[in-house]
Residue, then its C-alpha position, 0 to 999 in steps of 0.5 A: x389285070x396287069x397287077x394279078x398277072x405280074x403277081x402270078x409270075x412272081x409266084x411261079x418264080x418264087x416256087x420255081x427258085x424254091x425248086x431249084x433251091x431244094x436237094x434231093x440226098x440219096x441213101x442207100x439202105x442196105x447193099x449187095x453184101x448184105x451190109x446192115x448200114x445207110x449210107x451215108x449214115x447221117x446227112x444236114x438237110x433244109x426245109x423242102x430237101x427230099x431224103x430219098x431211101x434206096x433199099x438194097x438186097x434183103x428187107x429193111x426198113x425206114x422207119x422214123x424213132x426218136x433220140x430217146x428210143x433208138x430202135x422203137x417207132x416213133x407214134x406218127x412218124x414216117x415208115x416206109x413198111x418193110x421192103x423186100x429186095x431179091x438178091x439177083x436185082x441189080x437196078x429199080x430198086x424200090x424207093x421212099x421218100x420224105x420231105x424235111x419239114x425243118x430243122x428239127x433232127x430226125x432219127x431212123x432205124x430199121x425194123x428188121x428182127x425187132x425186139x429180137x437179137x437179131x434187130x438190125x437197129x441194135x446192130x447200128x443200123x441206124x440213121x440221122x438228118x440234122x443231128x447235132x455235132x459230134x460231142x454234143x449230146x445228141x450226136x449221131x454218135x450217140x444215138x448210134x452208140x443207144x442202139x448198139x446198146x440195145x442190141x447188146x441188151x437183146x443179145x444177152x437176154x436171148x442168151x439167157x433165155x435158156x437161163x429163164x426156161x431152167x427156173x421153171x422146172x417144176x409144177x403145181x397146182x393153182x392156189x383155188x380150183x385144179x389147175x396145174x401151173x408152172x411153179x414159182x422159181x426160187x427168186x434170186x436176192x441180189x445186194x447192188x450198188x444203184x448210181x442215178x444221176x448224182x445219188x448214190x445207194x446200196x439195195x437189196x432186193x429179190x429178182x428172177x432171171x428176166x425181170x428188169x434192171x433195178x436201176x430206175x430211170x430217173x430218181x423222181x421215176x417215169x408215170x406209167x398210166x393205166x386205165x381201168x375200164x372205158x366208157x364203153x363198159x369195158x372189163x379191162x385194163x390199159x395198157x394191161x402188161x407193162x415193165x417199170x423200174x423202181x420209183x416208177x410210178x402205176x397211175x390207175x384212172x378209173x373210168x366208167x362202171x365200178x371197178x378196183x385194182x386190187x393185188x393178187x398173185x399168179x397160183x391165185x389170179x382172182x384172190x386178194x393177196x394172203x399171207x400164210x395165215x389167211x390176211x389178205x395183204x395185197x394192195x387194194x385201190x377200193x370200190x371206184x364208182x364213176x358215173x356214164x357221164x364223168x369227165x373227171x376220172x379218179x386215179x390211184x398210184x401205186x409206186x414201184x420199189x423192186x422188179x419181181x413180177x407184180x398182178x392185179x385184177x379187178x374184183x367187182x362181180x356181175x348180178x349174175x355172179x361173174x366175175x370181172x377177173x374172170x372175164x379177163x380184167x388182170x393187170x401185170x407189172x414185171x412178169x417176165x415174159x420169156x418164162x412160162x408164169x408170163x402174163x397171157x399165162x396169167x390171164x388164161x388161168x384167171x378166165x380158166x378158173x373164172x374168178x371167184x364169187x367170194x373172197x373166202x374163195x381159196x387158199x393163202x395165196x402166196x405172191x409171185x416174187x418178194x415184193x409186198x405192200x402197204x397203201x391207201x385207196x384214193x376214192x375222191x375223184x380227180x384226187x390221186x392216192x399213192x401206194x408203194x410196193x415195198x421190198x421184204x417179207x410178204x408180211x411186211x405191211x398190209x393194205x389200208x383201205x379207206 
């Protein structure tokens, strides 16, 4: 008894000097003025230490990011949700909280204007506990300086989207069936000097005002995966709009059902991509049959070598005709989304036209950019084929189908 009672003591001891021990650091976010700022914009904290947020006039947020992706949310991490400060409050302002866990840095932006030219983020409003010391990499600094970046990267796209908006002047009617559409820009040939890492190299390649940096990301290139279908019988592609750089890599896992990634264009969504003589050249993954019960799901790589926009669909059919294209099953990598050929456009006219029920169905039709393709279909499962979406004349190379 006397035992269990000193230890109780000993305890609460321990937890009172474990109270008194912890600080608590306070932030202002955001002032009177309007200053899109946190202040102070960077603290060192201890394991058990309290950051508590203090939210001035306007609405901002505090919303944990990562050192590589200043100005996006970090999946899981805190968020204090947007908070909304009349500009007559003069005291109670509304607080968050959170609790340093660890050592370990954490990197705060934010929302406000996201995405946009006006994100707070990307005009500095950022944040940092436990950074490293100036001149190391992951200075507070530096990860400043990364959101600023951003910020001039949204700044100039907005300026340019009036820029977008003038290349799609005209229309035309859709490769198959009567739809009219935005007609297919011009595309842009740029000839640049690519510095990654170490290595060197001069491309040349066809774009459009919108489309993404040639510059990848890296020389062995990041792996975007998507997956087609679910165990759920769904008749779609996930995620089904991405941006990659080139020598990234499209990683397509097939799931349950039978479906195929198959490249088609944006005048004709549900067609196999033709040349102007009527061979189909788009890039085909084949038939990828995967039974309800599978856990081990085949896949099927395509490689990115150019920014033109790039679309693909499934082509599989119900019994009763439909197609999965039809239903909505179409995929997009690049579609420059501030142009009226974006992806939702894409995928509304693949269900306005419903697909087709044969693959004589249609014209030629043509591809929205420059880029072409050659490449095998993987149809072992758990085994990965590559294809690559190479530069050049749409004739280059065709799709071998295995």
């Amino acid at each position: 008894m006397f035992f269990s009672s000193t230890a109780a003591r000993l305890s609460f001891g321990l937890a009172l000097v474990a109270s008194v021990a912890a600080k608590v650091y306070d932030i202002q976010v955001g002032d009177a003025n309007g200053s899109l700022t946190y202040s102070p914009e960077a603290i060192f904290a201890d394991p058990g230490d309290q950051v508590v947020f203090h939210f001035h006039q306007k609405n901002h947020t505090a919303t944990q990011s990562s050192f590589a992706a200043p100005c996006s949310p970090l999946a899981g991490g805190f968020s204090s949700g947007f908070m909304p400060v009349a500009a007559n409050v003069s005291d109670n302002f509304p607080t968050f909280t959170v609790t340093v866990q660890d050592t370990k840095p954490l990197w705060f932006h934010c929302e406000q204007g996201a995405n946009t030219a006006a994100s707070h983020c990307g005009k500095g409003m950022v944040f940092a506990v436990n950074c490293g010391p100036d001149g190391s990499a992951n200075s507070f600094s530096a990860f400043k300086q990364a959101a600023l970046q951003i910020g001039q990267q949204l700044q100039a796209a907005a300026a340019s989207a009036s820029s977008v908006e003038a290349q799609y002047t005209g229309s035309t009617t859709a490769a198959y069936g009567t739809a009219t559409i935005p007609a297919e820009p011009s595309p842009i040939v740029v000839t640049e000097t690519i510095t990654v890492e170490t290595s060197s190299w001069v491309t040349v390649y066809s774009s459009y005002i919108g489309s993404p940096e040639a510059t990848p990301s890296s020389l062995a290139g990041n792996v975007h995966k998507v997956v087609v279908g679910g165990a759920n019988g769904e008749l779609t592609f996930t995620p089904a709009n991405i941006s990659a750089a080139p020598r990234d890599i499209i990683s397509f896992e097939f799931h349950q059902k039978n479906h195929t990634a198959t490249q088609s264009s944006f005048a004709a969504p549900c067609v196999r991509l033709k040349d102007a003589s009527g061979n189909a050249i788009g890039l085909d993954s084949g038939f990828m049959a995967v039974g309800a019960n599978a856990t081990d799901f085949p896949i099927w790589n395509v490689t990115v070598n150019d920014t033109a926009p790039l679309w693909f669909y499934c082509r599989q059919h119900l019994p009763t005709g439909a197609s999965h294209c039809g239903a909505g099953m179409v995929f997009a990598v690049n579609a420059v989304e501030d142009s009226p050929r974006n992806f939702s456009a894409f995928k509304g006219l693949a269900q306005q036209l419903n697909g087709t029920t044969s693959n004589s169905t249609g014209a030629s039709g043509s591809s929205s950019g420059s880029g072409s393709g050659s490449g095998t279909s993987g149809a072992a499962v758990g085994k990965a084929a590559s294809a690559a979406l190479s530069l050049g004349a749409l004739f280059a190379a065709a799709a071998v189908l295995l």
